[in-house]
C-alpha positions in Angstrom: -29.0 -21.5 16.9 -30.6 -24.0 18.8 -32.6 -25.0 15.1 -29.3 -25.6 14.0 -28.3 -27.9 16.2 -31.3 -29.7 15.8 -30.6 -29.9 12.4 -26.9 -31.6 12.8 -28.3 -34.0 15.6 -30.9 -35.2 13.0 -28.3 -35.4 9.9 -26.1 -37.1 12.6 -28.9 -39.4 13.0 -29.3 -40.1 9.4 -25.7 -40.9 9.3 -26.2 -43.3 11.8 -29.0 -45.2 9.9 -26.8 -45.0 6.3 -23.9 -46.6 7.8 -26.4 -49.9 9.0 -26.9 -50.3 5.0 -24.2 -52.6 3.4 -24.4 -50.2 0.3 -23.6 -47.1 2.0 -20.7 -48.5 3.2 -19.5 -50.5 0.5 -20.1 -46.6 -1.3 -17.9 -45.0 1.3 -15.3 -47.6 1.4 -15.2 -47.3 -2.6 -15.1 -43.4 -2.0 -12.1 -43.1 0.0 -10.1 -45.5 -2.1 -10.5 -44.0 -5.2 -9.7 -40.3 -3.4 -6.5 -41.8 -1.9 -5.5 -43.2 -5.5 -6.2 -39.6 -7.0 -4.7 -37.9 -4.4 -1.6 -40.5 -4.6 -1.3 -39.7 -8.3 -2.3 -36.6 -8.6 -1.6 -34.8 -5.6 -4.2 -32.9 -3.1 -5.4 -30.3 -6.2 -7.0 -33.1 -8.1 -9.4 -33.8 -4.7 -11.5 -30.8 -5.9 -12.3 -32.1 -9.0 -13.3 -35.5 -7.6 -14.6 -34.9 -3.9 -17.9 -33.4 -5.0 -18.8 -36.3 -7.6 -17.8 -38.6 -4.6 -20.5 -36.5 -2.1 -22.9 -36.9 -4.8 -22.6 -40.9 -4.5 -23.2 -40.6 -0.5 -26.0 -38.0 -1.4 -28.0 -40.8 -4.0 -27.5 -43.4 -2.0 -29.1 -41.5 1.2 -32.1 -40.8 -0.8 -32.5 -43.9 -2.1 -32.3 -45.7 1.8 -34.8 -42.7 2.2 -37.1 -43.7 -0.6 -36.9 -47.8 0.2 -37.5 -47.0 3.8 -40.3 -45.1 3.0 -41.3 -47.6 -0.1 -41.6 -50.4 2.7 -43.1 -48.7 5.4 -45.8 -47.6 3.0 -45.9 -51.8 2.0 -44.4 -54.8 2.1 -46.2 -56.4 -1.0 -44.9 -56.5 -4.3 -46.2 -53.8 -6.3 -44.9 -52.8 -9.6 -45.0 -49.3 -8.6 -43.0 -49.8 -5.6 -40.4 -51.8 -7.9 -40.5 -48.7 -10.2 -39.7 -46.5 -7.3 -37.1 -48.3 -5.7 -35.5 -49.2 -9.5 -35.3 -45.5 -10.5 -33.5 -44.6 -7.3 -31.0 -47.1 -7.8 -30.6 -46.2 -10.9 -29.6 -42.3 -9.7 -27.2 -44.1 -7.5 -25.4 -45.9 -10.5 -25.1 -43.2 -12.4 -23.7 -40.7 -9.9 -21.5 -43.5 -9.2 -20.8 -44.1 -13.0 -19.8 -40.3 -12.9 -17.4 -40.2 -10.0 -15.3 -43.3 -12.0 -15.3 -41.2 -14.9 -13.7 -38.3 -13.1 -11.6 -40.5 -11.0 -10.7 -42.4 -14.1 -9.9 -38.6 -15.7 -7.8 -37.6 -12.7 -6.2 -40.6 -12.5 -5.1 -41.4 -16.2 -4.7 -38.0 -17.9 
């Protein structure tokens, strides 16, 4: 029990960090808007085909903080490789986001 608590305190943590990062938020912000307008249209039963492409966005977007935080700590130079790294994670977070439109945009629509 008491390593689960650990766990939550830490992901809590996390949290705390994501919501300093103007992305995160603008993410989240994005996120409950386009569940509200689903919801609105559709009613509550179209959240579970939305709400776990939306997770997915908050899930990229943590690992990418994780891998620029971890990109800068290991330099501050400019290195193509650390461009590479930090371009391929933002590219995860555009395309999970380009998926939750799709299904928002499905939901909503037809």
């Amino acid at each position: 029990m008491r390593h689960l608590f650990k766990a939550l305190a830490y992901s809590w943590g996390g949290f705390l960090v994501l919501l300093k990062e103007a992305a995160f938020r603008q993410e989240l912000v994005m996120l409950l808007a386009a569940l509200s307008a689903v919801c609105w249209r559709r009613g509550f039963s179209a959240l579970g085909a939305a709400l776990p492409w939306g997770l997915l966005v908050l899930i990229t977007e943590a690992l990418n903080t994780g891998i620029e935080k971890t990109v800068d700590l290991c330099t501050r130079e400019r290195h193509p490789l650390a461009k590479a790294a930090k371009d391929a994670a933002s590219f995860a977070c555009g395309t999970a986001i380009l998926a939750f439109a799709l299904v928002c945009a499905r939901e909503f629509f037809f």
